[in-house]
VEXSE-594201 format. One record per residue: x, y, z of N, C-alpha, C in turn; residue in one letter. Coordinates in steps of 0.1 Angstrom, whole numbers, plus 5000, padded with zeros to 4 digits. Example, Ala and Ser with C-alpha at 12.3 -4.5 7.8 and 13.67 -1.06 7.14 Angstrom:
2
513249435078512349555078513249675078A 512849785071513749895071512950005079S 
This chain:
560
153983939740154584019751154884159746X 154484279755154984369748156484439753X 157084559741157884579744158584669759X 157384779765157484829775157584689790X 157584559786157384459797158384419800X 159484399787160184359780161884389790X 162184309793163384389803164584459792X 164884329780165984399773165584549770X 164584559768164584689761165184779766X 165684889757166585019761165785119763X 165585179775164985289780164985419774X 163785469761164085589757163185679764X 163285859757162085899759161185949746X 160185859748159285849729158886029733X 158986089743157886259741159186319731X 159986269722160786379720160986269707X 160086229694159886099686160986139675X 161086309671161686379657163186399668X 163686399674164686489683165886389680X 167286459673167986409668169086339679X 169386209679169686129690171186189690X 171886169703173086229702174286069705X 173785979707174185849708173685729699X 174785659694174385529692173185419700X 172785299697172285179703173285199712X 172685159730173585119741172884989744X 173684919745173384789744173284769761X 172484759769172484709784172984579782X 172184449776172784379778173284319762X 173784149761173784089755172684049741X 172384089733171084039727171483899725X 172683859719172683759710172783639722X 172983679733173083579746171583529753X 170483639750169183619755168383539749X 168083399753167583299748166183339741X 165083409748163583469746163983509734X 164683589733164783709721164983619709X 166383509708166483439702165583349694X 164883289704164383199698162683279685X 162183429696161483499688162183519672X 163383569671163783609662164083469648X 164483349658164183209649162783249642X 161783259648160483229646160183339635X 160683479639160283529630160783559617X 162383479617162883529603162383359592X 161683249601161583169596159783189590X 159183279593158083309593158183419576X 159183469575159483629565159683429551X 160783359555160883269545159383179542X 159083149546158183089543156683129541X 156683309538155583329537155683419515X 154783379514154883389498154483509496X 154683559482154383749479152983739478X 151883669475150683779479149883679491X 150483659496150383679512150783779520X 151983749519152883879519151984019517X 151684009506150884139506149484159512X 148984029507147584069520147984129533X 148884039541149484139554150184219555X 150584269545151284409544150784489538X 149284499535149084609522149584759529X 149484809540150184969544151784959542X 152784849543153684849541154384889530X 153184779520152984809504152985029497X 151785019505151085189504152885239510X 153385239517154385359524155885339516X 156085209510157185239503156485269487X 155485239482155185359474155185469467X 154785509480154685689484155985709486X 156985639493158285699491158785699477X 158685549469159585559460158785679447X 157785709450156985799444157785959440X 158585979453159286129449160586129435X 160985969434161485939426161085999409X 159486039409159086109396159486229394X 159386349408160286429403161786399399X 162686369403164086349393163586279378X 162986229377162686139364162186259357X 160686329358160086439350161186519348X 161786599351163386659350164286619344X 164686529347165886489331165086469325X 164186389319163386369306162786499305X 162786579310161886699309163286809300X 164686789305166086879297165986829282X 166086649286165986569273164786629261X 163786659267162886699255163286859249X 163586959260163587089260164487129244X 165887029244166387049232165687009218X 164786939223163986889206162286969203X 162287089217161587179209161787279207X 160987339193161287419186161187499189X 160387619200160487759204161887769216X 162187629223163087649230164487669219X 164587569213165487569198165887699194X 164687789190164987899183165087999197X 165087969202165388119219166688089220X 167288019222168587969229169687869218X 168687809205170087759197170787839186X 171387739181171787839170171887759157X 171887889145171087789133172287669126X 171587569121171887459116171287429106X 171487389092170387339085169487439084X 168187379081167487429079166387489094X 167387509103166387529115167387569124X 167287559136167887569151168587469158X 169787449163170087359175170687379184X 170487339198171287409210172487339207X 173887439208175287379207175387239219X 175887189213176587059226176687099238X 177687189239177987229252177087269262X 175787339255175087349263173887239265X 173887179252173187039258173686959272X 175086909268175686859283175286979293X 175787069294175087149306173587139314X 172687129306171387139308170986989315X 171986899307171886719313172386699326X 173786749326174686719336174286839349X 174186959351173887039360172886949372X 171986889364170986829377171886729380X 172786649374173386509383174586559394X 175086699389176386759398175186749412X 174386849414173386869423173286749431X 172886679426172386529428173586479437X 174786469429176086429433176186469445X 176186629451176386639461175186629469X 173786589468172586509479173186429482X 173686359472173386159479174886139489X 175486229493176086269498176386299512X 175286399512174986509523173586389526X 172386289519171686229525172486099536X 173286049533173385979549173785989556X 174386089559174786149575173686209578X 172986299569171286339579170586189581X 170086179568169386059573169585909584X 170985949588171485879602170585949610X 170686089615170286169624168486219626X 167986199615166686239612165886129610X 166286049606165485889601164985969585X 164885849580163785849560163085949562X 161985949574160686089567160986209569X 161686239581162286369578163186429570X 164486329566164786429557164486429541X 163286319540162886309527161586459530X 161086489538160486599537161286709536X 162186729543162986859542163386859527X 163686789522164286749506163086789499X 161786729501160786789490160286969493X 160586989503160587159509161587199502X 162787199496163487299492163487219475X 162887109470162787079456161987209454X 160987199456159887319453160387459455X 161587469462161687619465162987669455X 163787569447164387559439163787569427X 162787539422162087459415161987679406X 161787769418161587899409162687909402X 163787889406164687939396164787909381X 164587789378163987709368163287809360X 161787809362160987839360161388029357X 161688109366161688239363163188239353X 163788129350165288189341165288219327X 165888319325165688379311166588369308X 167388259308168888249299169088089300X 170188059294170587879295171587919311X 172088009309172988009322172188019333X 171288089335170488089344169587929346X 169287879337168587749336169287649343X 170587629336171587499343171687579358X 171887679364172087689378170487629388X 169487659378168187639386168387449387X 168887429373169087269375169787209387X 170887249387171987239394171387239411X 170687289414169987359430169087239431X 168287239420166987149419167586989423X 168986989418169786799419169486789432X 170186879445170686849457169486769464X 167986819464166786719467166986549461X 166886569447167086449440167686369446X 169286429449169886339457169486259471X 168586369480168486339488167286149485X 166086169475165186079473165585979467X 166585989462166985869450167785749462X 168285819473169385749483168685709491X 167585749496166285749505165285699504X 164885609489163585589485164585449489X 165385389479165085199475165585129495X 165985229500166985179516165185189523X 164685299526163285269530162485159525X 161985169516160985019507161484869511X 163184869510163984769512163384739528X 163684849540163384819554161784799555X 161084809549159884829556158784719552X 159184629540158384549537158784399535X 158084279537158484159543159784089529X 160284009532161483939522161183869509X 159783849508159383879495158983949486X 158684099495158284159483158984269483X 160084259489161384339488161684399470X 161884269463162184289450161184379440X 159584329445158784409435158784579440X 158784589454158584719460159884779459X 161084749457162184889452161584849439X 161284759429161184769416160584849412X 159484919424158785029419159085169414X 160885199419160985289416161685329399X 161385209392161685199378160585269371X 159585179380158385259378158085449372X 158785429389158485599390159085709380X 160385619377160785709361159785689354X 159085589350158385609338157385689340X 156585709351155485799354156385939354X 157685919354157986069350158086109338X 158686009329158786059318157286039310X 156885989314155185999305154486139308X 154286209322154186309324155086409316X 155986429312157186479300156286469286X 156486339290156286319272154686379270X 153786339276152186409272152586549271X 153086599283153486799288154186839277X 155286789270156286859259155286819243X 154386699242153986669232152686799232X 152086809239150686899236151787039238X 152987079244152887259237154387209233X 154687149220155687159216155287219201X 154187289201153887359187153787459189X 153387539205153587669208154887749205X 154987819202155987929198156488039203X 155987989215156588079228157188039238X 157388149250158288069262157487939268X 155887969266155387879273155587749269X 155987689259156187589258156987479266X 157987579273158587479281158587539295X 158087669296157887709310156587619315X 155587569309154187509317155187389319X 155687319313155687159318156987219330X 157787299334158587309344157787369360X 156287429354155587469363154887329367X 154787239360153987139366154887059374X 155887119381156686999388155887089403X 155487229404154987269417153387169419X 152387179408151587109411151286979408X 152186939408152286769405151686679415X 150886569412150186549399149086649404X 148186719390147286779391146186789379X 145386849376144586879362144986969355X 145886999359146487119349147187059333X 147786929337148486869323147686849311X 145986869314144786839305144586959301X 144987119302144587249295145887279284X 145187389282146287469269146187589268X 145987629286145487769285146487839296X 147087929289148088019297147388069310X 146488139308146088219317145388119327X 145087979328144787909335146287879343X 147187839338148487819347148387929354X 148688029350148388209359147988149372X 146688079369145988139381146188019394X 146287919388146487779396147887789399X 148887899393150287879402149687969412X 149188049412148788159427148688079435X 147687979433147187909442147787779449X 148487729437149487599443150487579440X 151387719441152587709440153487689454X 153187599461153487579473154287419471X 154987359485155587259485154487209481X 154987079474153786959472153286879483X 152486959487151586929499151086719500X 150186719489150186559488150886519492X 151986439486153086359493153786399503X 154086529507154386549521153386549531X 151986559529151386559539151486339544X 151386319532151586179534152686089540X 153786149535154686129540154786159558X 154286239564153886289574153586199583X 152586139577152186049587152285889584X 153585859575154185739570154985679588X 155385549589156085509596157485569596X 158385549608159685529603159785389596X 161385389597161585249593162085159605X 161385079609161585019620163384979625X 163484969616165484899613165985019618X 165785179614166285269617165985309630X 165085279633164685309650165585209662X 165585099654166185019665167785039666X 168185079654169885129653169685249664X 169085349665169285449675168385389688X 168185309692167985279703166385229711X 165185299697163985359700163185209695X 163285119704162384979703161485029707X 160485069712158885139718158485119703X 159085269699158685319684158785219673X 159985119674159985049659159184959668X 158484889675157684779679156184829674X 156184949678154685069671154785059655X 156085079647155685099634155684979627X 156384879637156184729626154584669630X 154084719639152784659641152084779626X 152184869626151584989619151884929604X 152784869598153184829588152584659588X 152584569599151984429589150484389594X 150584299601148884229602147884259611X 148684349623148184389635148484259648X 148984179647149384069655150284119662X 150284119677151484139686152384069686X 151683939684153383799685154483839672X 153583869661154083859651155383979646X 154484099654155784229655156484189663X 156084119679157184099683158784019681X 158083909671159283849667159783889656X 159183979644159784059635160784189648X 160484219655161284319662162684259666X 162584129669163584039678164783989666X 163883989655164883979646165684099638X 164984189640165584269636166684299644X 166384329658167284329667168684219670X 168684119667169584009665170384039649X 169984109644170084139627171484269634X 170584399637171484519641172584459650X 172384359661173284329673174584249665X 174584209653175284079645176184249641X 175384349631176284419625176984499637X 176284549649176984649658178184589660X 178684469661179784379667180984439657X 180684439644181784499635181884619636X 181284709640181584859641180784959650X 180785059654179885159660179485229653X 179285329653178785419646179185449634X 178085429623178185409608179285549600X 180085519595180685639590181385619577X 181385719562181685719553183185569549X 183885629560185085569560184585359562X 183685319567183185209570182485099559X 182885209550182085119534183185079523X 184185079531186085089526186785009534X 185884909543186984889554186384739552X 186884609556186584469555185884409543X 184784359548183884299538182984399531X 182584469541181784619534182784679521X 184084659520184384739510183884659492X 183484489497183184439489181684459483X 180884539493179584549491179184689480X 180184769490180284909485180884889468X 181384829465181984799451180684719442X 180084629449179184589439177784699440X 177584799447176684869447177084969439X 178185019443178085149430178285059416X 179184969413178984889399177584879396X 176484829405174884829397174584959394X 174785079399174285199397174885259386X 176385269385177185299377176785229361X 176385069362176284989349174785049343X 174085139351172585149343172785279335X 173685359331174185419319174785379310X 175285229307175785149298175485069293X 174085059293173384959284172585009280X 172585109272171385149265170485299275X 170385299285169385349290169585519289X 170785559286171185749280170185759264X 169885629257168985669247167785669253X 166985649260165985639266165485789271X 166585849276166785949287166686079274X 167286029262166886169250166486089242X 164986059243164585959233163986019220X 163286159222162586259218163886299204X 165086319216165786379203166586269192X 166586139202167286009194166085969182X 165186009182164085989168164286079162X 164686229166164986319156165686259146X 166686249155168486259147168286099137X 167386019142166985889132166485919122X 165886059119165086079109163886079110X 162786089120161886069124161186249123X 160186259121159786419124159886479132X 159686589139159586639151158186639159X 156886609150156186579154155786469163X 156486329150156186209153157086199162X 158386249166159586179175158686209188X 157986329191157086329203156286219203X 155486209196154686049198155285979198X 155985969192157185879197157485809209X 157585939211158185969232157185929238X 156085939239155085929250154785779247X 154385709236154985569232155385489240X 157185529236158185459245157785489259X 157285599266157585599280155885539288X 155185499280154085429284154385259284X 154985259276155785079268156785089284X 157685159284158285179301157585159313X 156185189312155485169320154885009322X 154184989313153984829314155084729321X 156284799315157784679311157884659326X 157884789330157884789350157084729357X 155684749346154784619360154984499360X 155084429345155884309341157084219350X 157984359358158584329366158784289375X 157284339380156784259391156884129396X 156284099383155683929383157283849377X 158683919374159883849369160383839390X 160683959393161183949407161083829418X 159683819418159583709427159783579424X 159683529410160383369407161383369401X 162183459394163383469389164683559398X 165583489398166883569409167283689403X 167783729411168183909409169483859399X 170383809404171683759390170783749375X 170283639374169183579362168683699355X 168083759364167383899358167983959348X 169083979355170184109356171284039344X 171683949345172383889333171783849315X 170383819318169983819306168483919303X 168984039309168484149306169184199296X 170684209305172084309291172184169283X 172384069285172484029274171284039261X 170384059260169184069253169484219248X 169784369255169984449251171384479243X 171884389250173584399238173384379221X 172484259224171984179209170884299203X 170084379213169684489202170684609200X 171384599207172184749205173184729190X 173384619192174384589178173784569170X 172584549167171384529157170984679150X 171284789164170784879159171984949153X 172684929158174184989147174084939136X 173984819135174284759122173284859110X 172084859111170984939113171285049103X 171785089113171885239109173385269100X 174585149098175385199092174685149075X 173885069072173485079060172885199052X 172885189040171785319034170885289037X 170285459041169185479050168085549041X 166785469042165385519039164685519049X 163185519050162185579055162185429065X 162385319056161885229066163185169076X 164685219072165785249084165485329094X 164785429091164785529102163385469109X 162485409106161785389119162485239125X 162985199117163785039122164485079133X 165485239134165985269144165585319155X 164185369150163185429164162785319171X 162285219160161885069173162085059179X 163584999171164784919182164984979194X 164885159193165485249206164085259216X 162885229214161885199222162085029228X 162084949220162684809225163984779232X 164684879237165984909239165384969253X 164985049253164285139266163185009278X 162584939264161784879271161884749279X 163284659271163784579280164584599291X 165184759291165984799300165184839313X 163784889313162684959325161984789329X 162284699320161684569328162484489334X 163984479335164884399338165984479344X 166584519336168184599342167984709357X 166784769349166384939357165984879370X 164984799370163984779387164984659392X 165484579384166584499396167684549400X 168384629395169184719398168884799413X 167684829412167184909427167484789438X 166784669434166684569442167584539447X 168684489440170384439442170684539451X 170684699445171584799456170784769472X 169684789476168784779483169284679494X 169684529485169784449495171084379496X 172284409486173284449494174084479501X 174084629505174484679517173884619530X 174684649539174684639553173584709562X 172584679569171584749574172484869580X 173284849586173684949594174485089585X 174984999573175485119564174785179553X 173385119554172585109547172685309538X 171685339547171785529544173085539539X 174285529540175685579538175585469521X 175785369522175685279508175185299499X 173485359500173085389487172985549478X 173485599488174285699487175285739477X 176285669479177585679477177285569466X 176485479467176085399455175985469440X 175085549445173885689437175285759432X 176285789442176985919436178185829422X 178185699424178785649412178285659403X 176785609404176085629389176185809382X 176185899391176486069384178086049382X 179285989389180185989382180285939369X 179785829365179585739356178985829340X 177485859349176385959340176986079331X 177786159341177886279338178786279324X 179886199326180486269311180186129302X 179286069305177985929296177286079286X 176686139297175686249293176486329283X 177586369286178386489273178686339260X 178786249260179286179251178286129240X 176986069249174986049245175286189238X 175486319241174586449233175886469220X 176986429227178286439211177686369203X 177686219200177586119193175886169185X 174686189193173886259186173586349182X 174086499186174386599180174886619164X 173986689156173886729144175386799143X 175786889150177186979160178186899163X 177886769166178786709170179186559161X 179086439163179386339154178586299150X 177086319153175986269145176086119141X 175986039148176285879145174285829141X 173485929153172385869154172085689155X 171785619153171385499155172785389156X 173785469152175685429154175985389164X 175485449172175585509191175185369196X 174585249187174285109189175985029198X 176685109184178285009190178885019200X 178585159205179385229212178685159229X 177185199226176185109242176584959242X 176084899233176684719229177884719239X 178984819227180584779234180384779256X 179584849256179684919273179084799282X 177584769273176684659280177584559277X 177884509270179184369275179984359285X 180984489285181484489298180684489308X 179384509313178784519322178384339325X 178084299316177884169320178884099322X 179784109317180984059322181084029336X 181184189339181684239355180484169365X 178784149358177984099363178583929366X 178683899357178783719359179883679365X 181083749369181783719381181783769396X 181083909395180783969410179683959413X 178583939409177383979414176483849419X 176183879431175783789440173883749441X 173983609439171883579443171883599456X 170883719460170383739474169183709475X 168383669465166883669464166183549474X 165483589481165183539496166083459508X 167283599504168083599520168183729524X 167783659538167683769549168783859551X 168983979556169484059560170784009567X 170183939578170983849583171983719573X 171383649564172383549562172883639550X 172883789543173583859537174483869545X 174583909555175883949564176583839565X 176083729571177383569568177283549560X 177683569545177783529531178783599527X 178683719530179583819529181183819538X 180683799545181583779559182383659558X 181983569549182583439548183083449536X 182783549528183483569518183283469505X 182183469510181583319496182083369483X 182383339471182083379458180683409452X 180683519445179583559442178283409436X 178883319425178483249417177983159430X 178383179440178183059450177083099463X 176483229462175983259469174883219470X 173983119463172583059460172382969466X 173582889464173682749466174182709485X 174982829490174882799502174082789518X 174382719519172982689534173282779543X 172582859550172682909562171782879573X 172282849582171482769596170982899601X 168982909607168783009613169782989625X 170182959634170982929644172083029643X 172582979629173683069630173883249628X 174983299636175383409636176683489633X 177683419624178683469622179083339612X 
């Protein structure tokens, strides 16, 4: 049956699809009272359980493709910090802007933290300013508006001839970030079926590592140059990303290919263009026509099948509309939500305490180990390829292992190397300490991008409250930059030649942090792993204990 037949449905007008709604859902009638709807929505959330991940994906492969491409913008923020992280460990940048040490150059602390922290302030204030737009605009629009002013930000960077000048281009460049990072795992989460929920935000673990490998090849081929270009080409490659340009070594070729494509990154926004909304977000403002169009556009092509995916979604929004109207900051602080909002920023917040700030200056954590300056670049490109596998790996951990499981004997595994690597490094040190400490800090990176990093997206993702969703991961996101930011001044003290120089020490200090994290894990943190949106909301609402959330039954029947 379709939805224009359909009596419940709420009367919009689709000629006006981008036009910012000035009202909530009006509910004409009852949903949870209309038997049809009901029983569709039985059918279809019993359909999401009992269908396995590559099934799942056979009938979702566009669903697959669109959260992707979303979590995809996620590389620019990644190429960028890892891209500041390398800038201090090379040498033409070193000798422009540091000052001497030893036998060479090094940028003072202070401006190390500057150059780290500038993009997370930025950031701080997107994830921020992303859900109240993305209330009003849906995911593709304001993830486009966001990639239109990354690129237009992106000159300052590029034309600054000072560190002061640099950290402000940083700083500009965050506010996008913000917007993608809040915007990417809440879309992927809406748009693809209940199993493959976990692999598809896990993607965006991913997407760091395709950033920082992009880093690491770009800083490793002109970190011998002895000019500006050395760090000006890899900040020019965030305009034509991805492109052929990362395969030359020739100035005057950048010249000419910036003329020509120094424009928004057309790719992904043209694609994004013609991506779905997210169906969940359409039916919160009222637009069933449209989300009945994009959930057909997203799975098998079956009418029955969107229809009762639509019915449940709808019985899903009509459960949360009961507890509040219109989604607002203050609503992630108020009942059960305030317990959700606490375990979300804790996952975002905990992925700077276990290790993953050495990951993020990996380039310079080989230095300061003793490692060359050559090799600490091979190094880098190494570790952020080993990042890459650890992520696909994750894949295949998500769907038979629970998000708790993951997530508990991840840090625990990286606690046991982090104290290994202290130990490590407080002995006398030769040739074969110092690569003992480079390992560990690549096996440190690599357990953390296969377990902690992509479940972490997963957990925040599903979580929150559909309805608070935009506003949750948000505000999730701005814990982890409270968290980050002075993580980031403490990571560049403790490594800093300038500063305490602990180098491979820095083991006790992450250890000490990742414990607390699991801690706080094994009494708050809840198994969601193939429950619905819906029986997250009665779980929560009932106020289950976290340890107990696996084991409890939820009747499709029920609704509160």
């Amino acid at each position: 049956m379709s939805v224009s037949g359909d009596n419940r449905s709420t009367p919009v007008d689709s000629s006006s699809d981008h036009e910012v709604e000035k009202v909530e859902i009006q509910q004409t009638e009852k949903v949870l009272d209309d038997a049809d709807l009901l029983n569709d929505a039985f059918a279809g959330e019993n359909k999401e359980h009992e269908m396995g991940v590559w099934e799942a994906a056979k009938k979702h492969p566009w669903a697959c493709l669109w959260a992707f491409t979303m979590c995809f913008t996620i590389v620019m923020e990644s190429f960028d910090m890892f891209l500041n992280g390398n800038f201090v460990a090379l040498g033409a940048f070193q000798r422009r802007y540091g000052v001497p040490h030893g036998d060479g150059y090094v940028i003072p602390t202070r401006w190390q933290s500057a150059l780290f922290q500038s993009g997370q302030c930025g950031a701080f204030v997107g994830v921020f300013a992303a859900g109240p737009v993305t209330n009003r605009l849906g995911y593709r629009w304001t993830t486009i508006l966001a990639l239109v002013l990354m690129n237009a930000t992106i000159f300052i960077s590029f034309f600054a001839d000072s560190l002061t000048l640099l950290v402000v281009g940083q700083a500009l460049e965050g506010v996008p970030w913000g917007f993608f990072i809040a915007n990417a795992p809440a879309y992927a989460s809406e748009i693809v079926p209940l199993s493959l929920r976990g692999a598809c935000t896990a993607t965006l673990q991913m997407s760091w590592s395709i950033g920082s490998i992009i880093v690491a090849a770009a800083t490793y081929s002109y970190n011998k140059r002895d000019d500006e270009w050395a760090w000006r080409v890899p900040l020019a490659l965030q305009w034509i990303f991805p492109s052929i340009l990362s395969g030359f070594d020739h100035v005057w070729y950048l010249e000419k290919m910036l003329t020509l494509f120094a424009t928004p990154d057309p790719p992904l926004m043209i694609l994004l263009f013609f991506a779905p909304e997210s169906p969940w977000w359409l039916i919160r403002r009222g637009r069933k026509e449209e989300a009945l169009r994009s959930i057909e556009r997203l799975g098998d092509g079956s009418s029955e099948t969107a229809q009762q995916s639509l019915a449940m979604m709808e019985r899903t929004v009509e459960i949360e509309a009961q507890m509040g109207g219109s989604p607002t900051l203050l609503d992630l602080i108020k009942g059960t939500d305030l317990r959700r909002t606490i375990i979300t920023c804790l996952m975002y917040a905990s992925q700077n305490f276990a290790g993953n700030l050495i990951a993020n200056q990996a380039t310079f954590f080989f230095e300061q180990a003793g490692i060359s300056p050559d090799k600490s670049f091979q190094l880098n490109l190494i570790n952020s390829c080993l990042q890459f596998v650890a992520n696909a790996l994750s894949w295949f951990l998500t769907p038979y292992f629970g998000r708790r499981t993951i997530y508990l004997w991840g840090t625990a595994t990286n606690v046991t190397f982090l104290f290994l690597l202290g130990i490590i490094a407080s002995i006398p040190q030769s040739n074969a300490t110092n690569y003992a400490q480079a390992i560990l800090g690549i096996i440190i990176s690599f357990v953390f991008a296969g377990t902690l990093g992509p479940i972490s997206y997963t957990i925040i993702s599903e979580t929150s409250s559909v309805r608070l969703r935009a506003l949750s991961t948000g505000v999730g996101r701005a814990a982890y930059y409270v968290a980050e930011i002075p993580m980031i001044y403490l990571a560049s003290q403790m490594l800093n030649g300038t500063g305490w120089n602990l180098a491979g020490k820095c083991g006790y200090v992450w250890g000490g942090t990742a414990v607390v994290c699991w801690i706080m894990a094994y009494f708050f943190l809840p198994e969601l792993k193939d429950r619905s949106y819906r029986e997250a909301d009665i779980l929560f609402n009932r106020k289950v204990p976290a340890r107990k959330f696996k084991s409890t039954v939820i009747d499709v029947r029920e609704n509160e």
